[in-house]
RODO-2510 file (C-alpha; in nm, 4 decimals, decimal comma):
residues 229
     n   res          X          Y          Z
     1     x    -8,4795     3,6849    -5,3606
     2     x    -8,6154     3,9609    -5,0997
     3     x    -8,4213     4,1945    -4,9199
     4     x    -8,5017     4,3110    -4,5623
     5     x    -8,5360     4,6463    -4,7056
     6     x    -8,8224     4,5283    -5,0173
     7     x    -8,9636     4,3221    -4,7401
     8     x    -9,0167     4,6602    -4,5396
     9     x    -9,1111     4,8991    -4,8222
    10     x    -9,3510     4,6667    -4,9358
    11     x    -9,7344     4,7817    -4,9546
    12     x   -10,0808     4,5765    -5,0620
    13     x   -10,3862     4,7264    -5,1922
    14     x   -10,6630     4,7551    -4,9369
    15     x   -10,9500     4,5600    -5,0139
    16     x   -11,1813     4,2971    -4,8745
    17     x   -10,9664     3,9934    -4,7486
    18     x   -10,6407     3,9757    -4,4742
    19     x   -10,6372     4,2196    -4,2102
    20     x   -10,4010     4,4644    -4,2159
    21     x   -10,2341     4,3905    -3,8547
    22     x   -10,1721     4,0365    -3,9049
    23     x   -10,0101     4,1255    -4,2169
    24     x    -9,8024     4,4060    -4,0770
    25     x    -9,7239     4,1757    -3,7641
    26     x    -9,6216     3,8844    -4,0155
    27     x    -9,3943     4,1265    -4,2174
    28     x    -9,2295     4,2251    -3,8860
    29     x    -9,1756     3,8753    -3,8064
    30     x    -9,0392     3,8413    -4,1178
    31     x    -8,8159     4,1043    -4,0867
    32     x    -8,6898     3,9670    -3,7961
    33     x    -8,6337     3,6369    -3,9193
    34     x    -8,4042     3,7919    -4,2246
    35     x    -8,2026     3,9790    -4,0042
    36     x    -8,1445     3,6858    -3,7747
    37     x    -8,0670     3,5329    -4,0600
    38     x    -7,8368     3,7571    -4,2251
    39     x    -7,6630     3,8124    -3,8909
    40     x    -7,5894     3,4524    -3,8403
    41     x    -7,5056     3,4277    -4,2514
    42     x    -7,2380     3,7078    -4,1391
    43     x    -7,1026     3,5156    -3,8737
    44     x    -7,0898     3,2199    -4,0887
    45     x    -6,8692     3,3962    -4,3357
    46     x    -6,6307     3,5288    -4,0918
    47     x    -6,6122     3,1677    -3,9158
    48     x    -6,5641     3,0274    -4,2682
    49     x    -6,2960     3,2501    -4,3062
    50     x    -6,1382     3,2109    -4,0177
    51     x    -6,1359     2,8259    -4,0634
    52     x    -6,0243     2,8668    -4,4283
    53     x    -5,7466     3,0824    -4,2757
    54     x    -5,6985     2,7651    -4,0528
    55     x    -5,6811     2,5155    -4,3219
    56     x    -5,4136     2,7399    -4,4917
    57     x    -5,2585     2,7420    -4,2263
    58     x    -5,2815     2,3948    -4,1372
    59     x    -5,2080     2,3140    -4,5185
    60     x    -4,8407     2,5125    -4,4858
    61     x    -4,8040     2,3064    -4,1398
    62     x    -4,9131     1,9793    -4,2768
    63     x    -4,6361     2,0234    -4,5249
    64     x    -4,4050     2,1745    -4,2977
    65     x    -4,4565     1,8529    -4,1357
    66     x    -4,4689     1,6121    -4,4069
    67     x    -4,0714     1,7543    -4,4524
    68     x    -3,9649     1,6946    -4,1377
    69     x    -4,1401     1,3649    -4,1242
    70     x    -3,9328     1,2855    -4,4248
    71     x    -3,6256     1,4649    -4,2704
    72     x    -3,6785     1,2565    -4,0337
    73     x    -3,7046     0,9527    -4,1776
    74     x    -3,3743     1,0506    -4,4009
    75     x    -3,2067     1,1234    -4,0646
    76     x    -3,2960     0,7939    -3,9330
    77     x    -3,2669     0,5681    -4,2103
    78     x    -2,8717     0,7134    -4,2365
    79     x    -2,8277     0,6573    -3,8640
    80     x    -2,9640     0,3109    -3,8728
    81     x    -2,6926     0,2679    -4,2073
    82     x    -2,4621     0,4213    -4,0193
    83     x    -2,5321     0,2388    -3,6906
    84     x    -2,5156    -0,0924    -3,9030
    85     x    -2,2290    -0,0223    -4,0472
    86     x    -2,0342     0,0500    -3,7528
    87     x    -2,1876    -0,2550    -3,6020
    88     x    -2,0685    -0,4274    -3,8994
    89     x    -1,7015    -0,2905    -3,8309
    90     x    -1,7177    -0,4068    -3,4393
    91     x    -1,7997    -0,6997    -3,5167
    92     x    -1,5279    -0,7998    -3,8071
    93     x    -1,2674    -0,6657    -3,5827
    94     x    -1,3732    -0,8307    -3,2863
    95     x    -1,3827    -1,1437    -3,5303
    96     x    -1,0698    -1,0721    -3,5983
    97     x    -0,8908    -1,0446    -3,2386
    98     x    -1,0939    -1,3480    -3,1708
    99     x    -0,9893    -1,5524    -3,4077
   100     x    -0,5802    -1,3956    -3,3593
   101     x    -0,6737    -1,5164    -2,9893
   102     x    -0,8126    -1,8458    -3,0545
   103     x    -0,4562    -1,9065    -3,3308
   104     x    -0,2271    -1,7841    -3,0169
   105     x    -0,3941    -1,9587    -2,7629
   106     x    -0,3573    -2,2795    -2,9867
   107     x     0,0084    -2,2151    -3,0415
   108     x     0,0435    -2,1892    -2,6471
   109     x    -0,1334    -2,5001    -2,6605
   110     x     0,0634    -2,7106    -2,8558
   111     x     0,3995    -2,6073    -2,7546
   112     x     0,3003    -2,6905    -2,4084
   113     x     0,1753    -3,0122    -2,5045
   114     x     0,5243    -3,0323    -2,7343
   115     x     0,7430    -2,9311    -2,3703
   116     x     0,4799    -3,1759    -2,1683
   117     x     0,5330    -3,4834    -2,3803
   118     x     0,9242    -3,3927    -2,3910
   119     x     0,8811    -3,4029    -2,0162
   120     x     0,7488    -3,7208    -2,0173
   121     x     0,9957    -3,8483    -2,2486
   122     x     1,2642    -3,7321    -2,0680
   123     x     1,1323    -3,8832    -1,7636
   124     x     1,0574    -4,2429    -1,9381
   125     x     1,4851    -4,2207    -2,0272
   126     x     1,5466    -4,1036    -1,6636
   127     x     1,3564    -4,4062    -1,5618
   128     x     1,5051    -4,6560    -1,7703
   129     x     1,8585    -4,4992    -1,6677
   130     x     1,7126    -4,5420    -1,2699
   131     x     1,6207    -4,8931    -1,2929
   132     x     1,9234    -5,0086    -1,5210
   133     x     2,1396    -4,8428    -1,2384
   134     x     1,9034    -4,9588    -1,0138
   135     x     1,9983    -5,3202    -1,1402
   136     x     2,3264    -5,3039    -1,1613
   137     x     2,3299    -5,2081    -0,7604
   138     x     2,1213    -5,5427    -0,7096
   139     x     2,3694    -5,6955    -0,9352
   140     x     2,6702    -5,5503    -0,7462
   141     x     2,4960    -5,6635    -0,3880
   142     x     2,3986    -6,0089    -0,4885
   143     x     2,7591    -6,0775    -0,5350
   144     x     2,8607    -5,9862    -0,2074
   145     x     2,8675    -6,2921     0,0978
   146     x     2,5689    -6,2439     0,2898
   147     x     2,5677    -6,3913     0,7157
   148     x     2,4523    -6,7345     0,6073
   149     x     2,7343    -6,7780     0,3473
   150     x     2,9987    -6,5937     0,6288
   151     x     2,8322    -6,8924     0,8498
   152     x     2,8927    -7,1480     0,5889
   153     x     3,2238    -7,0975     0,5060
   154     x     3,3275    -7,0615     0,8583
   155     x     3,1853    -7,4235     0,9221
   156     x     3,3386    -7,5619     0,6028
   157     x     3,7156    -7,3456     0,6877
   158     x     3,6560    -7,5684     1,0736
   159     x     3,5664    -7,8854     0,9006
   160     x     3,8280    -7,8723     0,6325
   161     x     4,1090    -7,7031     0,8729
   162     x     4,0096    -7,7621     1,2377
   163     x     4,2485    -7,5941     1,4967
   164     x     4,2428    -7,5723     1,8847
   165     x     4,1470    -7,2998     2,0645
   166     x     4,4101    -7,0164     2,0578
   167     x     4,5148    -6,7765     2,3794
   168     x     4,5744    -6,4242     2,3374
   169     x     4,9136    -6,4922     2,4695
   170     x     5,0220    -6,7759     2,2203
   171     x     4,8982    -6,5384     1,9606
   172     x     5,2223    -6,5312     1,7392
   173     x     5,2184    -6,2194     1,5012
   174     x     5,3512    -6,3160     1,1217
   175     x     5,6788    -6,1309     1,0758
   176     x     5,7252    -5,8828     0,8394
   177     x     5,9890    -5,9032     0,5957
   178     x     6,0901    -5,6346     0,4196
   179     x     6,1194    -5,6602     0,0620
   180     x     6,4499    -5,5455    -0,0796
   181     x     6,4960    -5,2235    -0,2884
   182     x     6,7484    -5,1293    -0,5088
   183     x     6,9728    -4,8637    -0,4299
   184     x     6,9226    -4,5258    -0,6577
   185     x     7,1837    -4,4297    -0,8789
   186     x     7,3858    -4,0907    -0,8420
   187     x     7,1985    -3,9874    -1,1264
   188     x     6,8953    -4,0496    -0,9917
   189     x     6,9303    -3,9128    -0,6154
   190     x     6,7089    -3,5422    -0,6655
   191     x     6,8154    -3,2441    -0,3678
   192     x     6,4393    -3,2045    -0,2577
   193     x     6,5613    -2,8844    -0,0903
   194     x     6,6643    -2,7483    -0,4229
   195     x     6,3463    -2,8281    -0,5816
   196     x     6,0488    -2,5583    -0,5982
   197     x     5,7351    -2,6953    -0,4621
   198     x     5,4945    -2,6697    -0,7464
   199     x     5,2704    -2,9623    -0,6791
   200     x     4,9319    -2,8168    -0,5901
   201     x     4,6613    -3,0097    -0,5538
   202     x     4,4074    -3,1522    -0,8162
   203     x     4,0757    -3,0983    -0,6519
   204     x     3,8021    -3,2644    -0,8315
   205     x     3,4935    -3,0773    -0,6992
   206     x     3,3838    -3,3688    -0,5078
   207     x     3,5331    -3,5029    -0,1721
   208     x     3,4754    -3,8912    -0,0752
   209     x     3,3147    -3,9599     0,2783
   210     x     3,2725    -4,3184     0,2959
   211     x     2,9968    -4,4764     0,4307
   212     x     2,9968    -4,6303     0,7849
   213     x     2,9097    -4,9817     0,7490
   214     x     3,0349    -5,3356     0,9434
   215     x     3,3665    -5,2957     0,7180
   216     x     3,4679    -4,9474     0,8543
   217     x     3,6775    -5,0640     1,1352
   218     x     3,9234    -5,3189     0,9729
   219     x     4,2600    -5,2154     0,9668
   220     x     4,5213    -5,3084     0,7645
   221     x     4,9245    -5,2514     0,7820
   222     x     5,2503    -5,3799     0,9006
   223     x     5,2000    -5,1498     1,2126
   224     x     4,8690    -5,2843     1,3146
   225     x     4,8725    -5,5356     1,6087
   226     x     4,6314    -5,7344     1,7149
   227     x     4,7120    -5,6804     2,0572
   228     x     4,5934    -5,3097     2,0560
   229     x     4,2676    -5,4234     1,9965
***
């Protein structure tokens, strides 16, 4: 292969053929044309190392990558074990309360059905109590004289016994006898005035009001007299 420099030196025997100007002017083309040439070779070299410096370069960064990638990836696959795990964890305890929740709440459940239906029980006794009571009030009224029996008994005591018609002023009142007592013995006869007065009254936690009914004004006595009326 020619150098610039062999292309330059070179020389041809004169003799009939080329001209010597075209041939010089075709070696100075040439000459041009290898310089070019080796100028852009020289650039290609230096960009050839510069992108071979690159690809080094690139190389140590492609692995420097490729170990953080798989750092990474290490990093993540332990947080995602991690994460599930802990997910896991929630979970079973929240299981857990849930179902310790649901086991309470069912207790509550039944002993509040236990104290309704006791309730209810209680209430079906109280009931039967009420209308046996109830019953025995009927009972208690249906025995007692009622205005048409008063009526009819006052017709049969005129038919049976019939009497005239009586003035207040014949009105005789029944004497009263009094019934004779025996006398105390000695032994007996008790000072009162010598006697401590202990008697204290029993109270029973309840006092007795009667009721007002068409009873409440009969009276009753050897001092009661017609009369007064």
């Amino acid at each position: 292969m020619l150098t610039i420099d062999e292309i330059k030196d070179i020389s041809f025997r004169r003799g009939r053929g080329y001209r010597g100007e075209d041939v010089d002017a075709f070696i100075d083309e040439v000459i041009l044309t290898f310089e070019q040439m080796k100028k852009e070779k020289a650039e290609l070299i230096r960009k050839m190392d510069i992108l071979a410096t690159r690809v080094e370069q690139y190389r140590a960064d492609e692995e420097t990558v490729r170990n953080a990638l798989l750092t990474s990836q290490r990093i993540a696959d332990q947080s995602v074990k991690e994460a599930n795990a802990k997910a896991a964890a929630i979970v079973s305890d929240a299981e857990a309360k849930a179902a310790s929740i649901q086991k309470e709440a069912n207790a509550t459940t039944a002993k509040q059905k236990e104290v309704y239906l006791k309730l209810k029980s209680d209430s079906v006794e109280l009931r039967s109590e009420l209308e046996a009571l109830y019953k025995k009030h009927l009972e208690t009224i249906n025995t007692l004289p009622t205005d048409a029996v008063v009526a009819r008994e006052q017709e049969e005591l005129n038919r049976k016994y019939p009497t005239a018609p009586v003035e207040e002023s014949e009105a005789v009142e029944p004497e009263y006898v009094q019934p004779e007592t025996a006398a105390p013995a000695e032994e007996d006869v008790v000072d009162v005035s010598q006697v401590e007065d202990t008697f204290e009254p029993v109270s029973t936690g309840t006092e007795f009001v009667p009721e007002d009914n068409k009873f409440s004004n009969l009276k009753f006595g050897e001092n009661y007299d017609v009369d007064d009326e």
